[in-house]
N, C-alpha and C positions, 0 to 999 in steps of 0.2 A: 530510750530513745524515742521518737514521733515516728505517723506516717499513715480505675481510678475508679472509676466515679464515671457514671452515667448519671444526668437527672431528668427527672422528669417535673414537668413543671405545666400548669394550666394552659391550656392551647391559647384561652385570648382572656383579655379583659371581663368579660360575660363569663365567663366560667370560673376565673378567679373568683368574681363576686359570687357566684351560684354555691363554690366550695366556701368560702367565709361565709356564706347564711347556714349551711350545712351546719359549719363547725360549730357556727356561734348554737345552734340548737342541740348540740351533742356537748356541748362544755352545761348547757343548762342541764341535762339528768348524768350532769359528769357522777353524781351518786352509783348509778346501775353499771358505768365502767367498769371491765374488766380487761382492758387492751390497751398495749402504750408503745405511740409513735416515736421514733426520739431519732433527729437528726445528730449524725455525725461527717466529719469533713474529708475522714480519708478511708476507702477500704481498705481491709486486711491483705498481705498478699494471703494470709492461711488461717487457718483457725486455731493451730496450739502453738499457747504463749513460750514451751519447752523447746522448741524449735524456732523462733523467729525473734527481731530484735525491736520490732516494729510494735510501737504503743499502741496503736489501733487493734490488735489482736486480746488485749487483755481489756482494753475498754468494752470488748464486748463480752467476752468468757470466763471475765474473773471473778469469783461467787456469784458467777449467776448459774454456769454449768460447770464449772473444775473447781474443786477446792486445794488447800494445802493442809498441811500438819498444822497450822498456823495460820491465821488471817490477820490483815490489819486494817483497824475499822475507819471510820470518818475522822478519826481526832487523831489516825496516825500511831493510836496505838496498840501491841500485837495481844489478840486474844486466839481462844483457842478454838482448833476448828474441829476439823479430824484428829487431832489428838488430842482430848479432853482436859489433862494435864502434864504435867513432866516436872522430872526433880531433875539436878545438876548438881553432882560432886561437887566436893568440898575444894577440888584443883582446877574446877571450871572443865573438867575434857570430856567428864561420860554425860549423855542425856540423855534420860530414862521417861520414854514418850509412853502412855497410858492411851490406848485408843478406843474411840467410841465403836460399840457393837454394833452389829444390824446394820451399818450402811452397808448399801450395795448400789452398784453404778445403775445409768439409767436399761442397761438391757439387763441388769437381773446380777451379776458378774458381782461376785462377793469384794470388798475392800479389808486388810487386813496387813498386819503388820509384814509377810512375803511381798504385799504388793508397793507399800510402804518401803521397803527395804528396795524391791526394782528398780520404784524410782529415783532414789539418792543412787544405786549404783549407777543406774543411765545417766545421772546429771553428770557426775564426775567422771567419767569411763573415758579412756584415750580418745575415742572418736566421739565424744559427745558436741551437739551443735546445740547446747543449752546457750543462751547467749548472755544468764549471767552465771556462764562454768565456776569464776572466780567463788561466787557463794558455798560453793561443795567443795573447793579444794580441800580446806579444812581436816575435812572425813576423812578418819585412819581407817573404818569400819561401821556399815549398820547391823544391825542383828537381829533377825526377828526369832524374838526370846522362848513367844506364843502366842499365838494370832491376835491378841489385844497390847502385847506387849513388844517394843520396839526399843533396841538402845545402840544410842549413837554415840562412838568415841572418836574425836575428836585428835588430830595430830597436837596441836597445844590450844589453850580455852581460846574464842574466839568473842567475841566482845558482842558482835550484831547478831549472832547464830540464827536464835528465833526468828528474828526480825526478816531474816532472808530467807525464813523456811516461807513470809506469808509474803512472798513477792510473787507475780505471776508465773515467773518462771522454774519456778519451786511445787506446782499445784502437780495433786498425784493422779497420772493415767493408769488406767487397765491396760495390763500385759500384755491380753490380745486384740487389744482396736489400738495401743498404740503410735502404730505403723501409719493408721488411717487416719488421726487426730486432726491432718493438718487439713483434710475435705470434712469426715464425719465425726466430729467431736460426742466421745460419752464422756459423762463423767457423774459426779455426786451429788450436783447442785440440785439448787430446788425447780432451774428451769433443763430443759432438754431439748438440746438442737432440733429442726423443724425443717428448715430451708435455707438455700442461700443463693439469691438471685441476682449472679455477675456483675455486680458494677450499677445494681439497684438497694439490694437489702437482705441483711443478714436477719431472718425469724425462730425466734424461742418460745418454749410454751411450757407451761407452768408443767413438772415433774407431778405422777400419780402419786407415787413411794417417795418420802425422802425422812430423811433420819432427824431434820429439823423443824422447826418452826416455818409452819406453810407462806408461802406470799402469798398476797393478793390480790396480785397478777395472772390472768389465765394465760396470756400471752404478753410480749412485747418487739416488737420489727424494729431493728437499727438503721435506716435508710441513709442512705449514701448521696450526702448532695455538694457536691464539689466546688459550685458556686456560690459566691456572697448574695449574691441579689437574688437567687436562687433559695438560697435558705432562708430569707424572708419573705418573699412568698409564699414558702411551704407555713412557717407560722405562722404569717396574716390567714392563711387561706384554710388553715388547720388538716394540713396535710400532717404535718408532725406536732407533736405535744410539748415537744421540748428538746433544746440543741443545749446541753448540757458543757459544750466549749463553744458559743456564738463565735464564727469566723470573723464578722464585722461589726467592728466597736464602732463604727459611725454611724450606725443603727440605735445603741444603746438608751440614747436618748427619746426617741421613738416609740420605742416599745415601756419605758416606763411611765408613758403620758398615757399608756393606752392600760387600763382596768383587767382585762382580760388578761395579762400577763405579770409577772413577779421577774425583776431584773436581780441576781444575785454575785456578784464579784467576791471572789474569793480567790484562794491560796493554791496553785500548783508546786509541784516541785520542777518546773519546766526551766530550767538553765540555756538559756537562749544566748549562742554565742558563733561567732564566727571563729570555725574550726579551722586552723592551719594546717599545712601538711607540713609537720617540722622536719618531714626526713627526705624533702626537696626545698633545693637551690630559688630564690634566694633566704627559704624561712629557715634554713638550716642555723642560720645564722641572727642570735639573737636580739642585734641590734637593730634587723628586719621589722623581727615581732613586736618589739617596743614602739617601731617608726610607726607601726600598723594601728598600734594602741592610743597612741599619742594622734592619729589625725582620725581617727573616731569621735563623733560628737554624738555620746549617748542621748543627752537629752533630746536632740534634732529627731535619732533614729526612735526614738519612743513616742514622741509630738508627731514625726508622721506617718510610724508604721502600728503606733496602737493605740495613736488620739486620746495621749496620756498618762495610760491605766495601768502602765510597768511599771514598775521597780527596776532600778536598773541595780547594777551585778558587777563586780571587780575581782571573782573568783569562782570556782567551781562549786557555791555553795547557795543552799536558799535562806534567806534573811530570817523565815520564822522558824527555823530548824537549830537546836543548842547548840552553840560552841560557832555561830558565825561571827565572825570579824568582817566589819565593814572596810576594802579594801578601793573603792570608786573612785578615791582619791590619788592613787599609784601612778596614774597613768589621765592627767588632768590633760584634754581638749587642747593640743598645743599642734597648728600644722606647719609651725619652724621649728620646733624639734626634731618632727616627724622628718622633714624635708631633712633637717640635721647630721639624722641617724641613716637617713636612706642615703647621703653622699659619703656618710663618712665607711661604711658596708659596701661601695663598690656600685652600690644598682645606680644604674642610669637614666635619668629621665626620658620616661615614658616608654619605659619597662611595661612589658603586655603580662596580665594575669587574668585569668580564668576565676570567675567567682559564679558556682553552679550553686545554684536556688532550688530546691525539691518542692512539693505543690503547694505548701502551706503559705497562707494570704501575708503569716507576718513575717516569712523567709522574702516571698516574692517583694513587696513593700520596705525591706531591710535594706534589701539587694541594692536598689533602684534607689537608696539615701545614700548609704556605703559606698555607690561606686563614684558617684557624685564627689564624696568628700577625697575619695583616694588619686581620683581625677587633679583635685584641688592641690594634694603633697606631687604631681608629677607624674602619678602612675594610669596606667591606658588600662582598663578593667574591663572584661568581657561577659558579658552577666548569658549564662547559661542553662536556661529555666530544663527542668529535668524530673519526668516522671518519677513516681516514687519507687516504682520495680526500680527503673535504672539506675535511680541514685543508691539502693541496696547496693546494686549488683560494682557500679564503677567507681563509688565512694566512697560509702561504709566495707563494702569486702577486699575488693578492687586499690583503696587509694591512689584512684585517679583522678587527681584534684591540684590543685593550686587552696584556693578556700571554696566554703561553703557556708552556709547557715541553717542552724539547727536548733532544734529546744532539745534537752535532753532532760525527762521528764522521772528517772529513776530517782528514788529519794536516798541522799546521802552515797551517790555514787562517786567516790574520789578513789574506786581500786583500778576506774579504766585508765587513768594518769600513772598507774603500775604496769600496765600490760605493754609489753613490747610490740604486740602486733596487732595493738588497737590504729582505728584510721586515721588520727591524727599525727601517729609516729614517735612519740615524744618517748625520750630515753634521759631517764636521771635517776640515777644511783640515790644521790640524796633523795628523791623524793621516795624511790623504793623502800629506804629505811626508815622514812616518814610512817610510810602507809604499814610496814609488817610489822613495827610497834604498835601502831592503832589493832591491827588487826589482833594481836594476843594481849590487846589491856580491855581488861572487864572493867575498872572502877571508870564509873562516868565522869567525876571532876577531873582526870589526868586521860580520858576520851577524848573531852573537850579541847583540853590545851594540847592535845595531839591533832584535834581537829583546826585549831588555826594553822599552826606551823605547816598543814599539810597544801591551807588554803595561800598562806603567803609562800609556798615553792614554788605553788603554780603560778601565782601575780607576781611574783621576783623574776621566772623565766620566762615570761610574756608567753604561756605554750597557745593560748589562744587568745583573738579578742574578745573580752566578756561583752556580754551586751543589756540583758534583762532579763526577769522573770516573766515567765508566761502566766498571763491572769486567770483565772476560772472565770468569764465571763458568761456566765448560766443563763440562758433565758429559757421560761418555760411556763404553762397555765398555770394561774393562779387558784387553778384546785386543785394540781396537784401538786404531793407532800414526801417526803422521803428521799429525794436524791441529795447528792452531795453537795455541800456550799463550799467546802475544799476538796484539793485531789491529792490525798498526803501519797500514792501511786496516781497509778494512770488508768482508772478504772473508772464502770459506771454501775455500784452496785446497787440494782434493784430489791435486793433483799427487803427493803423496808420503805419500798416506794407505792401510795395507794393515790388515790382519788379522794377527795372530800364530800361525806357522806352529805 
C-alpha cells in the first residue's frame, strides 16, 4: 500500500540562489562525498515495516537497517540475505534455510535461527498486525534445528514462499527491541538508525559491524517535503540529492534540460485505482461498479493527473510482471452506458458520494478529474482530501468510505481480493478459489494462467475502478550512481548507492 510532512524550504529568492551556488560547489568534489540527501513525499507513521501497511516505512528501512531471510533485488529477483541458502523437499512443504553466522544487530544482540523462528511465529500468531499476515499463513511450523539452521514446513507447498520472505514485511527484528521498533529501529543492515525529526527527516549512518559488504555511505537523511514546488526547490537549491519518486511530472521536462541532474522513469508496482467500498449501498451492487468503470476516462485521468507517463491498468496486476493480461478494454470510456447501468440499479440522479483522496499529488489530481467525469453520468461527488494518519485509521482500518484513490504498490498482491476483511470489502467465493489454487501451484506456466483467471474475476466483478501504474519518476544528481531505475517493492535501497569518483 502508499503513504505529514513539515517542509522547510529557503526563506527568499537570495538564499535559494546562495544554496544553488553552495550545491552547485559540493556536486563539483561530489568525489570526497560521503552523505545523501534524498527527498521523499510522505512520512512514515513508524518505523517497522512488521507493524504498519504504509509504503513509506520500507522505503526507508528496507536493506538499509532490517533485513529478511530473503531480499529481493533491483530486477525483482529473490536472493539471499540472512539465510544464505535453502533446499525444498521434493513435495514443495519443508524449507531447510542455511544461515549466515556472525551477524549480530546493530546494539550487539546476536541473530540466529531462535530469533529467525520469533519472527515467523509473530508474523503468523493470532494477534499479529503484520499487514501482509496472508504471506505466513502458509506455516504449519518453524524450527530452529541449530542456531545456523532453520526449517520451515509449510501446511501445503506455496508457490511465492521466498519471494514473501524478501518483502518488507517479512524482515527479522530482535526479540528484545521489538516492542520499540515502530520509534527505535535495530536491525542487521549495513546502516543504523540515528534520528528522526517529526515531520522533517528520518537519519541513518553507515553501521561499524555488519556481516556484508560495506556501503559507501557514511550517512544518508530521508527528508520529508510534502510539497510539489517545494521539492524542487530542494533539488534546484541542493538541499536534497535526489527524490527517488519526483511528486511532479510537470517538472520533468525541466530538470532533463538542466546537466546537473539525470531524469530516470522507470517501473513501479504501484496499482493505482479507485477503490470501492463493495460492502456499502449502492456499490454493493455490481451493476454500480461497472457504471463507475464505464464513465472513467483513463486516458483524461493519466493526461492530467501524471502528464502522460502511466500506463493505464484494467486489473489488479502490473504490465511488466508474468502472466498479465491486458484487460483496458473491459470497460471502454462510454458515459451512456454508465448513465445506463446507474438507471437500470435504482441510483438516482445526483446521488451524493464521498470520494476521499489521501496526500499523494496523483490521488489529489485523480480526484479532481474523476469527480468531474462522475458529475457528467449524474452523480454529485464530494472530494474529501484526508491526511494520511486519518486515511489509515477511517479507510484502510475503519472502511469508512464511499471511494478513494490509491496506488497499491506491493508486487503481485492479488491475496488482498481474498481477504474478507480487507477495506475495499469484496467477498467472492469464486475468486477465493482462484487465489487458494494459485497459492499451492509451484509450476510457473499453470502460476501464470492462474494469474490471468485471477486478474479477469476481478475486471468481470468491477470490484474496483482500475486506473494506472504508478511511474518511478526518479530525479536525481548526475553523480550519483546506485539507486533504483525500478521499484519491483517499495523501497529505496542504498546498499549499492555512491558518488562518482
Amino acid at each position: 500500500m502508499t503513504l505529514n510532512r513539515r517542509l522547510f524550504l529557503a526563506g527568499s529568492v537570495a538564499s535559494l540562489s546562495a544554496a544553488g551556488a553552495l550545491g552547485g560547489a559540493s556536486r563539483a568534489l561530489a568525489a570526497a562525498r560521503k552523505d545523501l540527501n534524498i527527498g521523499i513525499r510522505l512520512e512514515p507513521p513508524h518505523l517497522d515495516p512488521t507493524a504498519g501497511a504504509a509504503a513509506a516505512i520500507g522505503e526507508i528501512v528496507y536493506a538499509n537497517v532490517f533485513e529478511g531471510l530473503t531480499r529481493i533485488d533491483r530486477d525483482g529477483a529473490v536472493k539471499p540475505a540472512l539465510a544464505e541458502s535453502w533446499t525444498i523437499s521434493d513435495d514443495g512443504k519443508t524449507y531447510t534455510f542455511k544461515l549466515r553466522s556472525g551477524v549480530t544487530y546493530h546494539d550487539g544482540a546476536p541473530f540466529d535461527a531462535s530469533v529467525a523462528k520469533f519472527n515467523l511465529d509473530r508474523a503468523r500468531a493470532p494477534d499479529s498486525v503484520n499487514p501482509q499476515k496472508s504471506l505466513f499463513a502458509p506455516i504449519e511450523a518453524a524450527e530452529a534445528v541449530d542456531p545456523a539452521t532453520l526449517k520451515v514446513t509449510l501446511k501445503q507447498p506455496a508457490g511465492n514462499f521466498l519471494f514473501g520472505l524478501g518483502w518488507p514485511a517479512a524482515v527479522m527484528l530482535a526479540p528484545a527491541t521489538a516492542a520499540d521498533a515502530k520509534t527505535k529501529p535495530v536491525g542487521t543492515g549495513p546502516f543504523k538508525f540515528a534520528n528522526w525529526t517529526k515531520g522533517a527527516s528520518v537519519e541513518l549512518v553507515r553501521a561499524e559491524k555488519y556481516w556484508g559488504s560495506p556501503v559507501k555511505l557514511d550517512k544518508a537523511a530521508f527528508k520529508v517535503i510534502s510539497d510539489p514546488s517545494a521539492s524542487f526547490a530542494a533539488l534546484m537549491a541542493g538541499d536534497v540529492d535526489a527524490f527517488p519518486i519526483y511528486p511532479a511530472p510537470e517538472n520533468l521536462d525541466q530538470f532533463r534540460a538542466d546537466p546537473r541532474f539525470k531524469v530516470v522513469i522507470g517501473n513501479t508496482e504501484g496499482k493505482t485505482i479507485m477503490a470501492l467500498n463493495n460492502g456499502r449501498k449502492p456499490f454493493d451492487d455490481i451493476r454500480v461498479r461497472r457504471a463507475l468503470c464505464h464513465a472513467v476516462d483513463r486516458k483524461t485521468v493519466i493526461d492530467g493527473a501524471m502528464f502522460g507517463i502511466a500506463k493505464p491498468i484494467g486489473s489488479h496486476f502490473a504490465p511488466q510482471d508474468a502472466g498479465y493480461v491486458d484487460l483496458t478494454g473491459k470497460y471502454p470510456y462510454d458515459p451512456a452506458k454508465a448513465k445506463s447501468l446507474l438507471k437500470e440499479s435504482g441510483v438516482p440522479e445526483g446521488t451524493k458520494l464521498r470520494l476521499v483522496l489521501p496526500p499523494p499529488d496523483y490521488a489529489r489530481r485523480s480526484g479532481q478529474i474523476i469527480a468531474a467525469q462522475l458529475k457528467a453520468v449524474g452523480l454529485d461527488v464530494e472530494l474529501v482530501p484526508m491526511e494520511w494518519a486519518q486515511w489509515l485509521s477511517d479507510v484502510f482500518k475503519g472502511k469508512n468510505f464511499d471511494m478513494t484513490i490509491i496506488s497499491h504498490v506491493e508486487p503481485l498482491d492479488l491475496d488482498i481480493y481474498a481477504r474478507d476483511d480487507y477495506y475495499f470489502d469484496y467477498k467472492s467465493q469464486a475468486y477465493k478459489a482462484i487465489y487458494a489454487e494459485l497459492t499451492a501451484t509451484t509450476d510457473q506456466a499453470k502460476r501464470i494462467e492462474l494469474y490471468k483467471k485471477a486478474q479477469e474475476q476481478i475486471a468481470e466483478d468491477a470490484v474496483n475502478v482500475f486506473l494506472f501504474m504508478l511511474p518511478k519518476s526518479g530525479v536525481w544528481s548526475a553523480d550519483l550512481q546506485g539507486l533504483w531505475e525500478n521499484a519491483p517493492i517499495p523501497v529505496n535501497d542504498l546498499t549499492e548507492v555512491s558518488w562518482k569518483a
